[in-house]
Backbone and ligand atoms as CSV (ligand in chain L), in Angstrom:
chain,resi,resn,atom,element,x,y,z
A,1,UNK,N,N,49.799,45.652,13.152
A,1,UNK,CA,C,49.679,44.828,14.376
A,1,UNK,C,C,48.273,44.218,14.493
A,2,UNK,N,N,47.031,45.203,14.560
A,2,UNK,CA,C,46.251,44.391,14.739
A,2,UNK,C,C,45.563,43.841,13.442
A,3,UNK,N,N,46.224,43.938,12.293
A,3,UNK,CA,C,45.866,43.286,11.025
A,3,UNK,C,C,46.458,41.968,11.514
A,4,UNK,N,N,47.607,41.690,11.840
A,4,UNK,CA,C,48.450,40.544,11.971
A,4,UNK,C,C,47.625,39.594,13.077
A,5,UNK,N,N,47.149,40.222,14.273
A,5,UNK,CA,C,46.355,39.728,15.222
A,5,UNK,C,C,45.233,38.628,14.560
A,6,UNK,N,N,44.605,39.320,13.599
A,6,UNK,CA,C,42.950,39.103,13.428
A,6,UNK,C,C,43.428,37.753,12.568
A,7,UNK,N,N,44.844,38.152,11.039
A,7,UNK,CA,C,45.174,37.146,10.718
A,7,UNK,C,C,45.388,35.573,11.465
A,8,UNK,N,N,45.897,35.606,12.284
A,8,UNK,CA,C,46.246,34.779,13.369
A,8,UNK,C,C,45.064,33.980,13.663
A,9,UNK,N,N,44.020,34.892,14.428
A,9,UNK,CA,C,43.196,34.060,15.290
A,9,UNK,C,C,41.966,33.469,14.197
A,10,UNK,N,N,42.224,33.878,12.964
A,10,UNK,CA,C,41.536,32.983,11.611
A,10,UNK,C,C,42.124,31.758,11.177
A,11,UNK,N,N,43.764,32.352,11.510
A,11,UNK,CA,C,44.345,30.883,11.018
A,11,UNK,C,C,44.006,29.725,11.575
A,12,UNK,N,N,44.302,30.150,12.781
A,12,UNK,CA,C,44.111,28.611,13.788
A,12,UNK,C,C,42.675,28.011,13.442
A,13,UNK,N,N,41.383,28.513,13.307
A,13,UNK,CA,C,40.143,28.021,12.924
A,13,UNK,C,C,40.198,26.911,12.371
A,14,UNK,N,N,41.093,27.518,11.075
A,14,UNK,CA,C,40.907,26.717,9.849
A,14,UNK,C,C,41.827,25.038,9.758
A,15,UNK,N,N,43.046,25.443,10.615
A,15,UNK,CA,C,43.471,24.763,10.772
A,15,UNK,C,C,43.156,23.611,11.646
A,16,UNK,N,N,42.145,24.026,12.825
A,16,UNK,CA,C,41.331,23.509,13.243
A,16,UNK,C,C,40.322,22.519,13.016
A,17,UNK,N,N,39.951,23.065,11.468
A,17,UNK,CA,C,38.876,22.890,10.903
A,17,UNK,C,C,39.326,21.744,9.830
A,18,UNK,N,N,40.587,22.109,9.278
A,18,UNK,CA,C,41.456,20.753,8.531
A,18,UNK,C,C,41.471,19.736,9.402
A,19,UNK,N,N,42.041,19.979,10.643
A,19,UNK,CA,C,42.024,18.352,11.551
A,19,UNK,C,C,40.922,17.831,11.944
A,20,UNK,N,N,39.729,18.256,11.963
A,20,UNK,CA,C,38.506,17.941,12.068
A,20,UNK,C,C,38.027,17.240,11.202
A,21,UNK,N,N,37.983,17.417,9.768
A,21,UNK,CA,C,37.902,17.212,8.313
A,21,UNK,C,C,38.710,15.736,8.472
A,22,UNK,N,N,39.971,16.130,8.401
A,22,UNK,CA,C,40.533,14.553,8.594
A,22,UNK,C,C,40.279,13.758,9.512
A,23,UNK,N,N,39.952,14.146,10.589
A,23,UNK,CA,C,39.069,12.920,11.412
A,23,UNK,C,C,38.296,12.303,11.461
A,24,UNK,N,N,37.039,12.952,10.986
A,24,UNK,CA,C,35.890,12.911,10.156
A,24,UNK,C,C,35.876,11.739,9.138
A,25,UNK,N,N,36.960,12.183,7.948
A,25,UNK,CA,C,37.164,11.243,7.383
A,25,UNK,C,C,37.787,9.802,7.430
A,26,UNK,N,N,38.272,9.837,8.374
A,26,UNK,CA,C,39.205,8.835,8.896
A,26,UNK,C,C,38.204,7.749,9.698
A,27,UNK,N,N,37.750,8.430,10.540
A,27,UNK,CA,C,36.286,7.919,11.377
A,27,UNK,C,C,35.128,7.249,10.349
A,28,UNK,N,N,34.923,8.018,8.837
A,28,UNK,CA,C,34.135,7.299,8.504
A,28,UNK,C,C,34.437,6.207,7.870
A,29,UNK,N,N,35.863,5.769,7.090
A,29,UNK,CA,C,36.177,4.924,6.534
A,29,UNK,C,C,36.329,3.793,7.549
A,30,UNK,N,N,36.827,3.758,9.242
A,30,UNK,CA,C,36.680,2.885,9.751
A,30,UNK,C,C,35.304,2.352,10.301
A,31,UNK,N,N,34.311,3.223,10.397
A,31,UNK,CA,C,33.069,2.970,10.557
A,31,UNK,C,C,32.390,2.027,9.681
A,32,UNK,N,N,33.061,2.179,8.472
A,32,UNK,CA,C,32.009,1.482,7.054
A,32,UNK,C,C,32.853,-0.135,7.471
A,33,UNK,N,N,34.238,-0.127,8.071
A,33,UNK,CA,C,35.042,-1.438,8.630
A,33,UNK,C,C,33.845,-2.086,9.842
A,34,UNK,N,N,34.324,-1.049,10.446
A,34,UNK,CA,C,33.739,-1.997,11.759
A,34,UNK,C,C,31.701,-2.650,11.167
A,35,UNK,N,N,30.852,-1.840,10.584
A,35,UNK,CA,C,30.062,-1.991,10.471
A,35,UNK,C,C,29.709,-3.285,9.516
A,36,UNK,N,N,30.514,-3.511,8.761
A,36,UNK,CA,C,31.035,-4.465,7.818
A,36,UNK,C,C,30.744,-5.890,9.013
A,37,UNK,N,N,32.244,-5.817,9.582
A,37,UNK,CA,C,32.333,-6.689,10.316
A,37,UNK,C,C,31.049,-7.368,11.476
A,38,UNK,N,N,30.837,-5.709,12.492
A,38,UNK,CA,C,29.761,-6.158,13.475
A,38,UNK,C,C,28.253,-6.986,13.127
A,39,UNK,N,N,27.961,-6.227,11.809
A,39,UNK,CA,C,26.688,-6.805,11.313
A,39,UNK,C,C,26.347,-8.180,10.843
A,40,UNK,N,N,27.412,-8.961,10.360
A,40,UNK,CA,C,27.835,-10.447,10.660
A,40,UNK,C,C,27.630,-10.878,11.998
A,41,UNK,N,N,28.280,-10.589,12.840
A,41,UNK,CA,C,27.744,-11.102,14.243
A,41,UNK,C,C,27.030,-10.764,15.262
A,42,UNK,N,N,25.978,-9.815,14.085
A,42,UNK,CA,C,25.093,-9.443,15.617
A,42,UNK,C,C,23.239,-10.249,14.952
A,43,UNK,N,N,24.160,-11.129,13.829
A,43,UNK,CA,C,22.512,-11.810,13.370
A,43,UNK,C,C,22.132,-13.104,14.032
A,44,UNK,N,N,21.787,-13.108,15.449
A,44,UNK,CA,C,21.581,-14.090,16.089
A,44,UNK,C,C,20.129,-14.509,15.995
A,45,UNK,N,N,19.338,-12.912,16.440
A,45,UNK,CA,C,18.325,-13.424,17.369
A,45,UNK,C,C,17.329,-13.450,15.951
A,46,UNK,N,N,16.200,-13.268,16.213
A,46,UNK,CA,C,14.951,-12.638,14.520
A,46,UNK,C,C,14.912,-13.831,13.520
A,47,UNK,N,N,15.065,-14.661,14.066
A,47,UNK,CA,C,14.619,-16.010,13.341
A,47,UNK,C,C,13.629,-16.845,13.344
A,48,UNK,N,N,12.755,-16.264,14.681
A,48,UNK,CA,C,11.565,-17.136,15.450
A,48,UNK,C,C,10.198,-16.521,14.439
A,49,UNK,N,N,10.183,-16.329,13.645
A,49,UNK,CA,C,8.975,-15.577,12.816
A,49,UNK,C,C,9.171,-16.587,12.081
A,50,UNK,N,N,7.819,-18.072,12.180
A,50,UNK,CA,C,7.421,-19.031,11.105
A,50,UNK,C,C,6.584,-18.421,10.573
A,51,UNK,N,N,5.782,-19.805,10.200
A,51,UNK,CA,C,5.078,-19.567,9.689
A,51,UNK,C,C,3.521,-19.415,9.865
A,52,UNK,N,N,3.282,-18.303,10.389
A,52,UNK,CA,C,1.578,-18.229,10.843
A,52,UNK,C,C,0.419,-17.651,9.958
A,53,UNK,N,N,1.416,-17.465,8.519
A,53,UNK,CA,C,0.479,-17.414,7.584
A,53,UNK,C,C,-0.475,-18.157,7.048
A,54,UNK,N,N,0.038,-19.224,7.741
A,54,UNK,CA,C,-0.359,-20.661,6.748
A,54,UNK,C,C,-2.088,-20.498,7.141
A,55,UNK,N,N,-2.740,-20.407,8.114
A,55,UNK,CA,C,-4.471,-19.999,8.245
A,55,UNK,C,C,-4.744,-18.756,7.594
A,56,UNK,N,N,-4.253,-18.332,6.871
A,56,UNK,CA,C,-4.531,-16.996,6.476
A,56,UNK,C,C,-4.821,-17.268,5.055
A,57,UNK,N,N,-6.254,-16.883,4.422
A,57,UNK,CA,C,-6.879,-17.448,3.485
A,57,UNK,C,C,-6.482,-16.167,1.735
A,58,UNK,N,N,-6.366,-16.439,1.191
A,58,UNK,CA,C,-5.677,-15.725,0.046
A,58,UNK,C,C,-6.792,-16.013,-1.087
A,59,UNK,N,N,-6.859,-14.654,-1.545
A,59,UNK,CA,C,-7.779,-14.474,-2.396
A,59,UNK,C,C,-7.564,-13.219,-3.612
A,60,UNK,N,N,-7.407,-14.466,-4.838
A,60,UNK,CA,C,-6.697,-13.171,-6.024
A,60,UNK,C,C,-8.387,-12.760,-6.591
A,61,UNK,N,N,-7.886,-11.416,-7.108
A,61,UNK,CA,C,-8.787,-10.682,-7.424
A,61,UNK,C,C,-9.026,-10.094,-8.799
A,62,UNK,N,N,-8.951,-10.564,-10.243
A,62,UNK,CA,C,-8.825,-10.339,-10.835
A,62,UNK,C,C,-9.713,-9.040,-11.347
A,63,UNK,N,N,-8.746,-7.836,-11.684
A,63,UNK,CA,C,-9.763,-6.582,-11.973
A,63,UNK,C,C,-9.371,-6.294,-13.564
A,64,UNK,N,N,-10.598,-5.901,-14.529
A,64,UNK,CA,C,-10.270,-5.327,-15.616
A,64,UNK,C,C,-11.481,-4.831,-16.230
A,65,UNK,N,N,-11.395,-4.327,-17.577
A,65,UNK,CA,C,-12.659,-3.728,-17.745
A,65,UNK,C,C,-13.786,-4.501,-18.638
A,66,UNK,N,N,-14.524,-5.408,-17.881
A,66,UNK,CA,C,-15.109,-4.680,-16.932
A,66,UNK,C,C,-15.576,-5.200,-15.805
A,67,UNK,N,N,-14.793,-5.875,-15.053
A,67,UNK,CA,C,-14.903,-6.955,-14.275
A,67,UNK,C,C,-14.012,-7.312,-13.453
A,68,UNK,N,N,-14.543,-7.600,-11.978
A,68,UNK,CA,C,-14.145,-8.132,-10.445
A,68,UNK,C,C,-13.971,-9.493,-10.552
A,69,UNK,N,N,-13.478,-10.556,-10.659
A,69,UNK,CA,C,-13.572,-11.636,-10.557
A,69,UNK,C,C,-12.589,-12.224,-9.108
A,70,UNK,N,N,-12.847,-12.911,-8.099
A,70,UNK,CA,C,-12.370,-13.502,-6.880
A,70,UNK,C,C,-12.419,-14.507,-7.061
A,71,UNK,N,N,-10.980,-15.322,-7.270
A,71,UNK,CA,C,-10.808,-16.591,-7.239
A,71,UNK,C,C,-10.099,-16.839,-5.618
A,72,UNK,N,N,-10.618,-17.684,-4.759
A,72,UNK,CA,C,-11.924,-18.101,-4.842
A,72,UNK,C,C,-13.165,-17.183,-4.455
A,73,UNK,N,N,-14.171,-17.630,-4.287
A,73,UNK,CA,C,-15.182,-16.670,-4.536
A,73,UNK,C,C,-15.751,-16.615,-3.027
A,74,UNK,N,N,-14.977,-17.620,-2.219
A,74,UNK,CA,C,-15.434,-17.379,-0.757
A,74,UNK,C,C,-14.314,-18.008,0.267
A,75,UNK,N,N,-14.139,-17.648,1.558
A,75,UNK,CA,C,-13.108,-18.234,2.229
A,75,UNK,C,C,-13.851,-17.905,3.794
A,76,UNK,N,N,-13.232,-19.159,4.783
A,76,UNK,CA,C,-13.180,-18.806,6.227
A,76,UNK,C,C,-13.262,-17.412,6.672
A,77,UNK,N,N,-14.104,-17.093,7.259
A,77,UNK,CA,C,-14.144,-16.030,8.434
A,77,UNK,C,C,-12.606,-15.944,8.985
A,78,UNK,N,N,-12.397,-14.501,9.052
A,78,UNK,CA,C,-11.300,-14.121,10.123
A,78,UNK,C,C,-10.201,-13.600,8.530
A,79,UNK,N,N,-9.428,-13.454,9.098
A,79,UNK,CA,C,-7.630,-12.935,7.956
A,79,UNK,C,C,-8.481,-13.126,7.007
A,80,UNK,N,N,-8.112,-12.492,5.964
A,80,UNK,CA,C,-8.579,-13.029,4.276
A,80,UNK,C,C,-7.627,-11.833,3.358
A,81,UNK,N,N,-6.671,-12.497,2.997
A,81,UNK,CA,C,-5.438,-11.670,1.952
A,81,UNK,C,C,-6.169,-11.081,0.354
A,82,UNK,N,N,-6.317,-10.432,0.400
A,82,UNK,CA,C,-7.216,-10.509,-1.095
A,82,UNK,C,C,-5.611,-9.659,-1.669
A,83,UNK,N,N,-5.365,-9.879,-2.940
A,83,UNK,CA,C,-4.618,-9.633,-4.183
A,83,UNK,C,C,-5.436,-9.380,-5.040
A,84,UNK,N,N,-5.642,-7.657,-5.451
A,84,UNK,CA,C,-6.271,-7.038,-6.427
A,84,UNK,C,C,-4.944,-7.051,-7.992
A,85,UNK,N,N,-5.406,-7.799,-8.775
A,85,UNK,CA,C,-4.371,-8.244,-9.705
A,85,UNK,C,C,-5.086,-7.626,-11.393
A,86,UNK,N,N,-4.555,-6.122,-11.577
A,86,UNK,CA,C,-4.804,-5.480,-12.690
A,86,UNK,C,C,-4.745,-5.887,-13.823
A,87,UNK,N,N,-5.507,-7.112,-14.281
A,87,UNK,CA,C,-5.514,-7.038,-15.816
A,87,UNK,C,C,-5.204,-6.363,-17.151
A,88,UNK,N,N,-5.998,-5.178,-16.673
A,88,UNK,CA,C,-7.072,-4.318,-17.620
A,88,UNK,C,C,-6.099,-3.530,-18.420
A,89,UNK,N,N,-6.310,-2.795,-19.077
A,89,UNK,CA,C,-5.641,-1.046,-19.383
A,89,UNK,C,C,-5.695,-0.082,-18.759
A,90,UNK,N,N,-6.614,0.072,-17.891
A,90,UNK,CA,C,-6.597,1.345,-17.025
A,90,UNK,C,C,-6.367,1.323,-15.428
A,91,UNK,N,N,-5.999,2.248,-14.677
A,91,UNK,CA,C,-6.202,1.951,-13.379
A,91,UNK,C,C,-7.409,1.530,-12.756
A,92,UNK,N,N,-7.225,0.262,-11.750
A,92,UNK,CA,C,-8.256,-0.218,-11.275
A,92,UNK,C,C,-7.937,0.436,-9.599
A,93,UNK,N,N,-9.155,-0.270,-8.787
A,93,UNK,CA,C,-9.242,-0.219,-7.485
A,93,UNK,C,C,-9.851,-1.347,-7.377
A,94,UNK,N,N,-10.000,-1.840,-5.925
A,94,UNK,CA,C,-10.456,-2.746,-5.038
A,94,UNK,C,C,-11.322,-2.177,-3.749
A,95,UNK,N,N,-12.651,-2.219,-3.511
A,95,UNK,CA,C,-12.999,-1.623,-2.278
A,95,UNK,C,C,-13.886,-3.123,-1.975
A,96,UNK,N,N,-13.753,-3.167,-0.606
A,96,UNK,CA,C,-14.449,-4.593,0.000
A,96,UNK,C,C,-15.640,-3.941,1.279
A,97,UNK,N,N,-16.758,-4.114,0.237
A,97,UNK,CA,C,-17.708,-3.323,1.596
A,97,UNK,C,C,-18.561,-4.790,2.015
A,98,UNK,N,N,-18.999,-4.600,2.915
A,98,UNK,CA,C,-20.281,-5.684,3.974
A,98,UNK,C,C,-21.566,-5.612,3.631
A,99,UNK,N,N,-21.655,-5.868,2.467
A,99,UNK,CA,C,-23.401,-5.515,2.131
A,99,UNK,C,C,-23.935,-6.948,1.891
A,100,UNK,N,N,-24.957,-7.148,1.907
A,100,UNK,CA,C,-25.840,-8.261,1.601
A,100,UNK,C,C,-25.581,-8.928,-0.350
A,101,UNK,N,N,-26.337,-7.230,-0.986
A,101,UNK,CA,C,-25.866,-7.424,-2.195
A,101,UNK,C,C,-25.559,-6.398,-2.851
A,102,UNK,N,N,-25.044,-5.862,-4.156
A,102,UNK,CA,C,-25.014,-4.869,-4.783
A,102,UNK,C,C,-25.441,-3.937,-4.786
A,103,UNK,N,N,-27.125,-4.000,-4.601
A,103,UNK,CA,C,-28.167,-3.762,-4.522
A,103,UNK,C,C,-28.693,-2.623,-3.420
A,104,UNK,N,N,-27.415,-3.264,-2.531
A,104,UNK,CA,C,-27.957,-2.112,-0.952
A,104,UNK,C,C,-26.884,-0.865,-0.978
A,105,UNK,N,N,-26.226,-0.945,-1.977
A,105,UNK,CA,C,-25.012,0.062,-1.875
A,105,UNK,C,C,-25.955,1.255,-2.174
A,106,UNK,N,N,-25.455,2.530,-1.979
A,106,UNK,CA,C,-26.312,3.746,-2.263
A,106,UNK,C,C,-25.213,4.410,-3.621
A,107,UNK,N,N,-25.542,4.443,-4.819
A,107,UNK,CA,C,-24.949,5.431,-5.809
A,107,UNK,C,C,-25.371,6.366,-6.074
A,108,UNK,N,N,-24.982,6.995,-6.892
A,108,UNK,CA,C,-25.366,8.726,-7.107
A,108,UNK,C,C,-25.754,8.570,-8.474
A,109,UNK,N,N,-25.458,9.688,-8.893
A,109,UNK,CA,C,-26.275,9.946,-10.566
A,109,UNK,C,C,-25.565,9.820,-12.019
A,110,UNK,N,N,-24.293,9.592,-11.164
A,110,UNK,CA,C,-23.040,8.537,-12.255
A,110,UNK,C,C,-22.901,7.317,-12.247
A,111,UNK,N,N,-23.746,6.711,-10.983
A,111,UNK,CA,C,-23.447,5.282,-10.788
A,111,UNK,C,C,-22.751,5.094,-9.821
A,112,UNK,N,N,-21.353,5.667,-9.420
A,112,UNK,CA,C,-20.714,5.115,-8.827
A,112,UNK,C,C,-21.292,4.881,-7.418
A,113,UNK,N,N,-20.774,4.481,-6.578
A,113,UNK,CA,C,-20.972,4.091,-5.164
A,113,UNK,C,C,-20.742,5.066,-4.569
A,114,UNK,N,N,-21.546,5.826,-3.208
A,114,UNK,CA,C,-21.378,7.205,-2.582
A,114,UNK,C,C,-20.596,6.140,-1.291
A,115,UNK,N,N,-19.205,6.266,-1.180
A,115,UNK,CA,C,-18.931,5.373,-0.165
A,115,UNK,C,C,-18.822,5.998,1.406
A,116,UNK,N,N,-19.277,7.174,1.229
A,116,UNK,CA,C,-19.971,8.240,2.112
A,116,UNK,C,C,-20.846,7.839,2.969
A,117,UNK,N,N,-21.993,7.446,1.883
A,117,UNK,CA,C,-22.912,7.027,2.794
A,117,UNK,C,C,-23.054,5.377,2.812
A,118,UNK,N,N,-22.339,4.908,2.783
A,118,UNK,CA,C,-22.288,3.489,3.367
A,118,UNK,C,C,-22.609,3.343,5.059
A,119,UNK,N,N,-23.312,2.165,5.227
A,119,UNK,CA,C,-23.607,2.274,6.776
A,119,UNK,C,C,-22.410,1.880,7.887
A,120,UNK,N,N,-22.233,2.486,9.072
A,120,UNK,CA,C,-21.003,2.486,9.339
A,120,UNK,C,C,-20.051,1.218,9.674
A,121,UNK,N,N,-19.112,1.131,9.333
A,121,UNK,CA,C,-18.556,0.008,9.624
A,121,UNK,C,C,-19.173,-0.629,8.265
A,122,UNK,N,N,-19.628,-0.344,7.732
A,122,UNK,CA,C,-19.495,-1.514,6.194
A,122,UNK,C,C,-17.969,-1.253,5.037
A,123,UNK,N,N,-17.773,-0.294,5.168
A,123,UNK,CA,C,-16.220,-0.339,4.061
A,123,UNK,C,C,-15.332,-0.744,5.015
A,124,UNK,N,N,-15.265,-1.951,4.906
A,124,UNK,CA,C,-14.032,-3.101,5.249
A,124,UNK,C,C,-12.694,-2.696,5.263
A,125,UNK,N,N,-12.263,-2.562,3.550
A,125,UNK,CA,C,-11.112,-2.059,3.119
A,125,UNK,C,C,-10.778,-1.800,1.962
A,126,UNK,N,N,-9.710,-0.783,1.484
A,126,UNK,CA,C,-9.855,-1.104,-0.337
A,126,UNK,C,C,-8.237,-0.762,-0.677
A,127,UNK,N,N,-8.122,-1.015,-1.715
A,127,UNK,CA,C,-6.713,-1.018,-2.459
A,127,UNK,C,C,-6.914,0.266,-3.392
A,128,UNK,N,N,-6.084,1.353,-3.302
A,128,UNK,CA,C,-6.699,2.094,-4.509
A,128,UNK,C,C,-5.436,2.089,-5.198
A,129,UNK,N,N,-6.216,2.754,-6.770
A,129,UNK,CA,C,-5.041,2.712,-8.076
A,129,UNK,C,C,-4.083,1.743,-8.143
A,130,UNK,N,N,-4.235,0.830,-8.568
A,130,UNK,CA,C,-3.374,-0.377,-9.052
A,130,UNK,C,C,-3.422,-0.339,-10.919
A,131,UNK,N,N,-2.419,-0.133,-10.611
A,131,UNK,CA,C,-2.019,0.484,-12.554
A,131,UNK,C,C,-2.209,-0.613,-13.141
A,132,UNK,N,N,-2.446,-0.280,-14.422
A,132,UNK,CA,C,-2.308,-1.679,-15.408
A,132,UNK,C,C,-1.371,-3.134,-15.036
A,133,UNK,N,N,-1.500,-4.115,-15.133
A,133,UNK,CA,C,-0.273,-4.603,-15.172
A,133,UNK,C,C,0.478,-4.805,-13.566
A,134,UNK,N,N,-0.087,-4.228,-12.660
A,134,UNK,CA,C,0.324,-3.945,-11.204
A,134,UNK,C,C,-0.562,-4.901,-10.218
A,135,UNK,N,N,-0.408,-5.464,-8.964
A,135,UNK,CA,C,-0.639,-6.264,-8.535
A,135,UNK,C,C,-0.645,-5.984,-7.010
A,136,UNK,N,N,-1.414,-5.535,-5.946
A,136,UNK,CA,C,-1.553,-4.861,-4.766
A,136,UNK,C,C,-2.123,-5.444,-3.486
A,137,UNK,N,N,-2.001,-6.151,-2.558
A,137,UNK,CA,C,-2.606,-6.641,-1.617
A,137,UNK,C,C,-3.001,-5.835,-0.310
A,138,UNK,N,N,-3.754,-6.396,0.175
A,138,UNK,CA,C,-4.312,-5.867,1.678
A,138,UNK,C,C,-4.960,-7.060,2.285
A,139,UNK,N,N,-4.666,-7.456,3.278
A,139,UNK,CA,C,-5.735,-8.600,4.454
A,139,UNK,C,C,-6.556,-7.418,5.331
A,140,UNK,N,N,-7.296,-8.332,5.316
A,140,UNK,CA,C,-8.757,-8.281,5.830
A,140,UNK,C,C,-9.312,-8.944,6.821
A,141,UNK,N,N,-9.365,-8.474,8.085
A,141,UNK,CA,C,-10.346,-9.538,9.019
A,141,UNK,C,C,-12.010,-9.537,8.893
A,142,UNK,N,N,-12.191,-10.404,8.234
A,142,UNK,CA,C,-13.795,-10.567,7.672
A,142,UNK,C,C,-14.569,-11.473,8.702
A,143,UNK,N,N,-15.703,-10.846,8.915
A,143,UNK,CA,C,-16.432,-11.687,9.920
A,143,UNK,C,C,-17.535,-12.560,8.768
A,144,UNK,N,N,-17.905,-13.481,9.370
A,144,UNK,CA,C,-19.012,-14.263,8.484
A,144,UNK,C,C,-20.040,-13.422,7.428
A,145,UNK,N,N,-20.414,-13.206,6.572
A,145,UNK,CA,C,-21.200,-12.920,5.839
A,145,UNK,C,C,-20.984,-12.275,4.461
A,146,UNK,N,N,-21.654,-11.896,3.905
A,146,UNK,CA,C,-22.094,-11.265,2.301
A,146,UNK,C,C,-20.873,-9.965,2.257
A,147,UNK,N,N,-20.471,-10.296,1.522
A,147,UNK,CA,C,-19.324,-8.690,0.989
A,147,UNK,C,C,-19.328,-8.756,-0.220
A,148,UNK,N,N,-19.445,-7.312,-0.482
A,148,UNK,CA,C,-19.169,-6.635,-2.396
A,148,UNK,C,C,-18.058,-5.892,-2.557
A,149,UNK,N,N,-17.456,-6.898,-3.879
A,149,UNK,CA,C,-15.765,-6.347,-4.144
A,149,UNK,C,C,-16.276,-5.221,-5.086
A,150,UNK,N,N,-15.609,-4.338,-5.470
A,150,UNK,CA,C,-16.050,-3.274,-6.725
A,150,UNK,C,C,-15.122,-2.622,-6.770
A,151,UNK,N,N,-14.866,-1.983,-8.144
A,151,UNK,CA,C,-13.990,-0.793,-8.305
A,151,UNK,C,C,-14.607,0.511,-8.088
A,152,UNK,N,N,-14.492,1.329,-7.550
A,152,UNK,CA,C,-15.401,2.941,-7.885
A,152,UNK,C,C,-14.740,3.907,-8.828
A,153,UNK,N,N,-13.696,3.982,-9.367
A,153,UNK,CA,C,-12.991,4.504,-10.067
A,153,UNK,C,C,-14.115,4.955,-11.053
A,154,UNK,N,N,-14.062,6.426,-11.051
A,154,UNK,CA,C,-14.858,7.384,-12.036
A,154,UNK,C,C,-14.065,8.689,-13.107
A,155,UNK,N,N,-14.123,8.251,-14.050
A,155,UNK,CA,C,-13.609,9.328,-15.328
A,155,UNK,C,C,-14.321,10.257,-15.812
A,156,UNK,N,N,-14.009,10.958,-16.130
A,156,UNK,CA,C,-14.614,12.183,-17.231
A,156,UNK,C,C,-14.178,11.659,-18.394
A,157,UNK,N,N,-14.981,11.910,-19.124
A,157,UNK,CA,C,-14.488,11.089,-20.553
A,157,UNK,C,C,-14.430,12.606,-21.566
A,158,UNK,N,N,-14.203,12.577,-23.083
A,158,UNK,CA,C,-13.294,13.663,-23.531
A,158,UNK,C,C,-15.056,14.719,-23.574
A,159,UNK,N,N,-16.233,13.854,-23.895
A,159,UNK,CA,C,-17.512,14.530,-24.516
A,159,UNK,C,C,-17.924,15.487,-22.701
A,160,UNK,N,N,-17.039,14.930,-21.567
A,160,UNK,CA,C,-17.167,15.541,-20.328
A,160,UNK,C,C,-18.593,14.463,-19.243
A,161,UNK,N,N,-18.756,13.520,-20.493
A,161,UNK,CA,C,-19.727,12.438,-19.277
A,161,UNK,C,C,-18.790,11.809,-18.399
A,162,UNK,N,N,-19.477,10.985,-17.050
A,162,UNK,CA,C,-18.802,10.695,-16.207
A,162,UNK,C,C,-18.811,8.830,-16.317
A,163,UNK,N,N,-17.661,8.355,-16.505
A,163,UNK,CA,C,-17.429,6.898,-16.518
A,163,UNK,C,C,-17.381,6.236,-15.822
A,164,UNK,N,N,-18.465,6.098,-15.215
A,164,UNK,CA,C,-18.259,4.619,-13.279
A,164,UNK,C,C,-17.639,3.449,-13.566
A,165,UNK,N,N,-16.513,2.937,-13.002
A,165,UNK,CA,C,-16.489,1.585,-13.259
A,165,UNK,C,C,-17.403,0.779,-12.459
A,166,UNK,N,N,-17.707,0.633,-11.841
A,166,UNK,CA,C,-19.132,0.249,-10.833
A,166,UNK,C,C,-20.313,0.107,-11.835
A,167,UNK,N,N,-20.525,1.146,-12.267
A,167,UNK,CA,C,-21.888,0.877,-13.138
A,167,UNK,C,C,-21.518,0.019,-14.402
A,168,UNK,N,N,-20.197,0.131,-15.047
A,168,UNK,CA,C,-19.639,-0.247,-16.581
A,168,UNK,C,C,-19.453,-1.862,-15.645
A,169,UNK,N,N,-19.727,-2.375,-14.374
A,169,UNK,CA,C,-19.838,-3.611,-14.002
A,169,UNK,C,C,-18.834,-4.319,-13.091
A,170,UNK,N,N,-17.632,-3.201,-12.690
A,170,UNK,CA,C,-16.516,-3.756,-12.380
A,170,UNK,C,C,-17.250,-3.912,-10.530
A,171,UNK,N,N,-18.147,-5.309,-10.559
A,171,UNK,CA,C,-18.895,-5.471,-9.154
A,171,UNK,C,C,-19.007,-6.925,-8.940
A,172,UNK,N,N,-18.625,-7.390,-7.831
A,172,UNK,CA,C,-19.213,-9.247,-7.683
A,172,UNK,C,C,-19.346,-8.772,-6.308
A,173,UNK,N,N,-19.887,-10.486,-5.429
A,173,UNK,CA,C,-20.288,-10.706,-4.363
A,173,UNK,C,C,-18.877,-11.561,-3.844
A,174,UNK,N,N,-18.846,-11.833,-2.728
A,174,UNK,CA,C,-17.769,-12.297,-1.980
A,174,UNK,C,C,-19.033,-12.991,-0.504
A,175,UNK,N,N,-18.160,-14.302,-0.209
A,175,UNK,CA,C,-18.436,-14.722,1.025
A,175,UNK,C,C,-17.800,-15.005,2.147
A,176,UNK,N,N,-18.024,-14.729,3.390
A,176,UNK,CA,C,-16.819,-15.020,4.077
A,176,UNK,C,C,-17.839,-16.180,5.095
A,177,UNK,N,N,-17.240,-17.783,5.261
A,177,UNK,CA,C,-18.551,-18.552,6.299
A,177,UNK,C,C,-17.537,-18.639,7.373
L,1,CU,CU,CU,-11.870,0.200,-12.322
């Protein structure tokens, strides 16, 4: 008797649990319908986005080893799109600091740039690791003056010295009037 009981009040669960299952399924195949359909007519509005790129000044960045090159080499104050565009063989970077010249950056005893101690508000912005062959953007609101593009990317090499790309030259100047 109460074996038969316990049987019972398991059965119904399951059976429960079958019509659930099929509803479930039933529900989702008309869902993938209706969604089909609704998404066709609910593309009215999201069309008003022209074009306000068009003042927005673009600037490719050619990186490789061993060299920053910015075509062009200066643009309008305000937006400035820079495209760090990997030449090279190895991973590059892009860092855009506010310095006068090269010259004022503070490096350490590998060369590279301590971007630590940069004065505040001078690292603008940067793109990091852009693989060989890879091509990475970031805009920039640049106010008028002197900026240095550079890679900082630093290796250990196999003898265990340290490889700056910064010092090996990967450095130019940038203007923003
Ligand atoms: Cu580099």
């Amino acid at each position: 008797m109460l074996n038969g009981r316990i049987m019972k009040s398991r059965a119904i669960p399951a059976a429960m649990a079958a019509v659930l299952l099929l509803g479930v399924g039933a529900a989702a195949c008309s869902d993938d319908d209706d969604d089909a359909s609704s998404s066709d007519s609910d593309s009215t509005e999201t069309t008003e986005t022209t074009d306000d790129s068009m003042d927005e000044a673009g600037v490719d960045v050619l990186l490789s080893e061993w060299i920053v090159e910015p075509d062009p080499t200066s643009a309008d104050a305000g937006e400035v799109a820079f495209k760090g565009d990997n030449q090279g063989g190895e991973v590059h970077e892009l860092v855009v600091v506010k310095a006068d010249s090269p010259d004022d950056l503070p490096t350490d005893a590998d060369g590279a740039v301590i971007e630590d101690e940069l004065p505040e508000g001078a690292l603008i912005g940067e793109i990091e690791d852009i693989d060989p062959g890879a091509d990475a953007s970031v805009t920039l609101n640049l106010e008028s003056g002197d900026y240095v593009l550079f890679c900082n990317i630093t290796e250990e090499e196999d003898d265990g010295s340290i490889e700056s790309h910064y010092a090996e030259g990967m450095v130019n100047t940038f203007t923003a009037n």
